[in-house]
C-alpha positions as CSV (number, residue, x, y, z in Angstrom):
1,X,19.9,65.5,42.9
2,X,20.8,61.4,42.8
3,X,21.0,61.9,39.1
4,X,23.7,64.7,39.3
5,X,25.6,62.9,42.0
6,X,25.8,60.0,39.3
7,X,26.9,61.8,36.9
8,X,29.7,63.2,38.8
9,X,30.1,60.0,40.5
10,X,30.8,58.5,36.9
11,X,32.9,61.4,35.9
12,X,35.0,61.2,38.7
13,X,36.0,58.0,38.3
14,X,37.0,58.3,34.6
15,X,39.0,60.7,35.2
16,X,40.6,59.8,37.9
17,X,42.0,56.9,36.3
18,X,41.6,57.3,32.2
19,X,39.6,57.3,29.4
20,X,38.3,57.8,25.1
21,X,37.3,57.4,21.7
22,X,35.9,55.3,18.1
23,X,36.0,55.6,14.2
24,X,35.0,54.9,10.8
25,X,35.7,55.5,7.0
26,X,35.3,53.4,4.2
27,X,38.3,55.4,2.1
28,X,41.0,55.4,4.5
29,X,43.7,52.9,3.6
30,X,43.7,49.2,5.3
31,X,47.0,50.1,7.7
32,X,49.3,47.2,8.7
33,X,48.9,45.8,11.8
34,X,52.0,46.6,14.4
35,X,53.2,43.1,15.9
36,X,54.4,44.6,19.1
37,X,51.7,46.9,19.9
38,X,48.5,45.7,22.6
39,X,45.4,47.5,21.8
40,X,43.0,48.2,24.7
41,X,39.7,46.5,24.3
42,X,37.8,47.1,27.4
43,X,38.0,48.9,30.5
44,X,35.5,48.4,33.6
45,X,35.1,50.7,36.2
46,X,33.2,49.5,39.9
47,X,32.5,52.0,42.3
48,X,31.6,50.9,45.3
49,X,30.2,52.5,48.7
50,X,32.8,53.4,50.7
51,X,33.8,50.0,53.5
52,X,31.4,48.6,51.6
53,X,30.4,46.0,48.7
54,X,27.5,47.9,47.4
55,X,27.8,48.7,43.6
56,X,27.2,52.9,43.4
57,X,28.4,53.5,39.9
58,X,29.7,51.1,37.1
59,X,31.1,52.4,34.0
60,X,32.0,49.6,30.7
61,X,33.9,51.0,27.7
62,X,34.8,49.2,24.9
63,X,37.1,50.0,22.0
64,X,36.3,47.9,18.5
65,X,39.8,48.0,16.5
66,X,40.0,47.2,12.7
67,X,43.3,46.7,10.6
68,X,44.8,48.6,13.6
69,X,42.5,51.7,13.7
70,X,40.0,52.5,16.4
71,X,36.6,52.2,14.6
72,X,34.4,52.5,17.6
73,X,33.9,53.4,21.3
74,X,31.2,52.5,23.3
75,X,30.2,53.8,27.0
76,X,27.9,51.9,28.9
77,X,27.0,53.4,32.5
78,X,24.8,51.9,35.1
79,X,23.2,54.0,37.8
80,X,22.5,52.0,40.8
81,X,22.3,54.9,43.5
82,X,18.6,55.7,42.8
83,X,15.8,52.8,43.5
84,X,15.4,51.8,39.5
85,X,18.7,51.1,38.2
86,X,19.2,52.8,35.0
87,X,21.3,52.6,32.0
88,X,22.9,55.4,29.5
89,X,24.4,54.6,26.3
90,X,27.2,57.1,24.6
91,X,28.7,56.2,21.7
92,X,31.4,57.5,19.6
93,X,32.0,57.7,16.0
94,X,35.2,58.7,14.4
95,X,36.2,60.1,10.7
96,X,39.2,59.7,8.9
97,X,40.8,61.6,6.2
98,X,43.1,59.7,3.4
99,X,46.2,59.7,5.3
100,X,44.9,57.8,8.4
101,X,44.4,61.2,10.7
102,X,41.3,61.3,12.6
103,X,39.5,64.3,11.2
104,X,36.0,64.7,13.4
105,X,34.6,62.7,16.4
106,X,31.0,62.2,16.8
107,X,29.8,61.5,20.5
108,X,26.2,60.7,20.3
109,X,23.5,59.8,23.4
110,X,22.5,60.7,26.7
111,X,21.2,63.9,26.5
112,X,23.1,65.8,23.7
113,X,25.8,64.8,21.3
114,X,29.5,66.8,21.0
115,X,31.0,66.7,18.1
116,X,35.4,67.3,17.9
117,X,37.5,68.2,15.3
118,X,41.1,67.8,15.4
119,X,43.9,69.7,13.2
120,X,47.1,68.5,11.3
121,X,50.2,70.4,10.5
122,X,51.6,70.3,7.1
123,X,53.8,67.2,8.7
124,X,51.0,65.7,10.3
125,X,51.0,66.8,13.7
126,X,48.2,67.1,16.0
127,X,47.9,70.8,16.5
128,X,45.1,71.5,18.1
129,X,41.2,70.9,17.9
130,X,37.3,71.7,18.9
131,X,34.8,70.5,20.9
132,X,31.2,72.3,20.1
133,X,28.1,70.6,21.9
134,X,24.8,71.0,21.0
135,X,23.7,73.9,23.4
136,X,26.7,76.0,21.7
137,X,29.2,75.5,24.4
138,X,32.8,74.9,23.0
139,X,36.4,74.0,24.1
140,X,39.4,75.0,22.0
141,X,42.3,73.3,22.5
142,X,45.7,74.5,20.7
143,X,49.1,72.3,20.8
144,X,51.5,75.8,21.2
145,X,54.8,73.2,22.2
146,X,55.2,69.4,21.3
147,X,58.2,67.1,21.9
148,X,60.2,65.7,19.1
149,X,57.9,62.7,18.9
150,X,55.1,65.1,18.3
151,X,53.6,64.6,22.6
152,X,52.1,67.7,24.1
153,X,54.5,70.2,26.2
154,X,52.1,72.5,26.4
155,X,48.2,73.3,25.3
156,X,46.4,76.7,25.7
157,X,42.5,75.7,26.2
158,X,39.6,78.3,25.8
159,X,36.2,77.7,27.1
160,X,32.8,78.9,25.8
161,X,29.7,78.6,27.4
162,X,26.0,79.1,25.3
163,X,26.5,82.4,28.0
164,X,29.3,83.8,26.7
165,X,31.2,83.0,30.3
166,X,35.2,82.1,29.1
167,X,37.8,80.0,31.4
168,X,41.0,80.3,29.8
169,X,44.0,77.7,31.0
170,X,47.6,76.4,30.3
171,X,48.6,73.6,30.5
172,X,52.7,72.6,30.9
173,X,53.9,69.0,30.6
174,X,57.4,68.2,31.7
175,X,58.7,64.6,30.1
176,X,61.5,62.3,31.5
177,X,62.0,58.4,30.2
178,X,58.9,58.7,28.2
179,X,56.8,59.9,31.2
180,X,54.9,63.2,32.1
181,X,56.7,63.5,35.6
182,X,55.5,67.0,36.1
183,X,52.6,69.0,35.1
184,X,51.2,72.7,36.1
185,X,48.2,74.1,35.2
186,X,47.9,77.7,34.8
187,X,44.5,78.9,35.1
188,X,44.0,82.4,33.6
189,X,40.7,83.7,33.3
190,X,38.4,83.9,35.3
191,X,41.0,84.1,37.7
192,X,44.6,83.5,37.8
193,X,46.6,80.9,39.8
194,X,49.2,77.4,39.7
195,X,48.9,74.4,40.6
196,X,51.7,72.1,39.9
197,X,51.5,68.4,40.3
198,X,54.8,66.1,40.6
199,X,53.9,62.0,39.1
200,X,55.8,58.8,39.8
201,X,55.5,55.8,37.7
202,X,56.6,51.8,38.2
203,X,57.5,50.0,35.4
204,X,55.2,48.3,33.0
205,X,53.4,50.1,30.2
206,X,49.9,52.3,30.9
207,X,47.0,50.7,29.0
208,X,46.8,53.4,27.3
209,X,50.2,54.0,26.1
210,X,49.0,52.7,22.3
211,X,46.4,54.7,22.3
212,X,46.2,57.2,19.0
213,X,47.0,60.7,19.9
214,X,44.4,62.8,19.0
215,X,42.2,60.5,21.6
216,X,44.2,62.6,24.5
217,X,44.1,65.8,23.1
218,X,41.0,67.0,25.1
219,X,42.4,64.8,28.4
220,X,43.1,67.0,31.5
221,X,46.9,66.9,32.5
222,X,45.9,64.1,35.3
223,X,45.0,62.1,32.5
224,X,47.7,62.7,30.4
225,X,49.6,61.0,32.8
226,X,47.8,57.8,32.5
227,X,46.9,57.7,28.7
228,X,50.2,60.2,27.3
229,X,53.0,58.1,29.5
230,X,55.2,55.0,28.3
231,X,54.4,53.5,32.0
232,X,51.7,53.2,34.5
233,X,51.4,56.3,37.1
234,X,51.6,55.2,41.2
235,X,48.7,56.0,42.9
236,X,48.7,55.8,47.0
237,X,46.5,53.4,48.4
238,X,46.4,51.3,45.2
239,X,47.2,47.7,44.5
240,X,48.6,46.4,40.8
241,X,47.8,43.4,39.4
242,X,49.6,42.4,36.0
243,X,50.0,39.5,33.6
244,X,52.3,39.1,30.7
245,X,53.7,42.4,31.7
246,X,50.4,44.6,31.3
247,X,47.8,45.8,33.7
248,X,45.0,43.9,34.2
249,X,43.4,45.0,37.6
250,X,43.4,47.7,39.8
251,X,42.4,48.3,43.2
252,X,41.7,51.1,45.5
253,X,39.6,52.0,48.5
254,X,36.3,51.9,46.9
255,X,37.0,51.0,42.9
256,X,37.6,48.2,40.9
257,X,39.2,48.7,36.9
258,X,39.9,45.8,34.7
259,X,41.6,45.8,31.6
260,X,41.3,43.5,28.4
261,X,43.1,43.7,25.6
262,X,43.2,42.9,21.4
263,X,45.4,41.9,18.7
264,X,43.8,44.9,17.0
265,X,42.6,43.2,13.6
266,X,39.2,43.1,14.4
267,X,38.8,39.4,13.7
């Protein structure tokens, strides 16, 4: 049971706040390197006891950039809730066809591996893509609405289990300055309901804003909001700490996240 509540301790706290993704091909073409864009490098998430300093969940993952691409992603998390602290190790691989698009994911350790593919339009937009695990279970995700800019508007999302059980959703994203300010999620099968969700944001950039695209693709709207936005969503009860105009440090009742960044070459 401790080793469930980890997991969803971990899980929680990802996606409460952001997260993904890694890659590697020895064909693609050596891009330029963008001047004016900050590649994430690290992120570090403490989870402590609540009114307390005891460590209950840590999660490390870090981003290896080459040229400008995103070769690699590792994720590093530490159980410390049971007596013998342990360790798991995911790692994520990424494939690229000619023209730079990433083409498949790998995620390898823990337990099982997942494996994603993602899907271009004749113009090279992301439309859609597929997540199949090991034990059968899949996640279809299809871009039906993008902006002009090619960002997500709205996503249908199918679920299969290894039992044949399917959750079907919608997903609607409503954009202002850059910035998902609205999203609803329209659950469909197994049963139908709303819920919308209304997002402020201050004004410096998410650390995740130059982040490639098809990394968010399989990101639940809550996320989208951190790694899709051009700025940083407000969360209540949360204190902001930034240098040179980007996040570096963020607060809350019972978590710590740091942020380090890259020029992105690799060197």
């Amino acid at each position: 049971m401790k080793k469930k509540y980890f997991w969803l301790l971990a899980a929680a706290l990802i996606s409460s706040l952001m997260t993904f993704s890694a890659c590697s091909s020895d064909d693609v073409e050596t891009p330029a390197v963008d001047p004016d864009r900050v590649f994430l490098s690290k992120v570090n998430y403490k989870m402590y006891k609540l009114g307390t300093d005891q460590l209950q969940a840590e999660v490390t993952e870090s981003y290896i950039w080459k040229n400008g691409l995103l070769r690699q992603k590792q994720l590093e998390m530490i159980n410390t809730l049971e007596s013998i602290t342990k360790t798991t190790i995911l790692d994520e691989y990424y494939t690229y066809d000619e023209k730079q698009r990433c083409i498949e994911k790998k995620v390898v350790g823990g337990s099982a591996s997942t494996t994603y593919t993602y899907n271009y339009d004749e113009n090279g937009r992301l439309t859609g893509g597929l997540a199949k695990s090991e034990s059968s279970e899949t996640t279809l995700v299809k871009v039906t609405s993008s902006t002009n800019d090619g960002l997500f508007q709205q996503l249908e999302i199918i679920q299969k289990t290894s039992y044949g059980t399917i959750a079907k959703r919608r997903y609607d994203l409503t954009w202002e300055n850059g910035n998902i300010v609205k999203f609803t999620k329209h659950f469909i099968e197994p049963t139908e309901s709303d819920v919308t969700v209304e997002v402020a944001y201050d004004n410096y950039p998410s650390p995740y804003s130059d982040m490639p695209l098809f990394t968010k693709l399989f990101d639940e709207p809550a996320q989208m909001c951190s790694s899709l936005s051009k700025n940083n969503p407000i969360k209540e009860d949360t204190e902001y700490i930034y240098e040179k105009g980007r996040l570096v440090r963020q607060k809350s009742k019972n978590n710590i996240i740091s942020y380090i960044y890259s020029d992105g070459t690799g060197q």
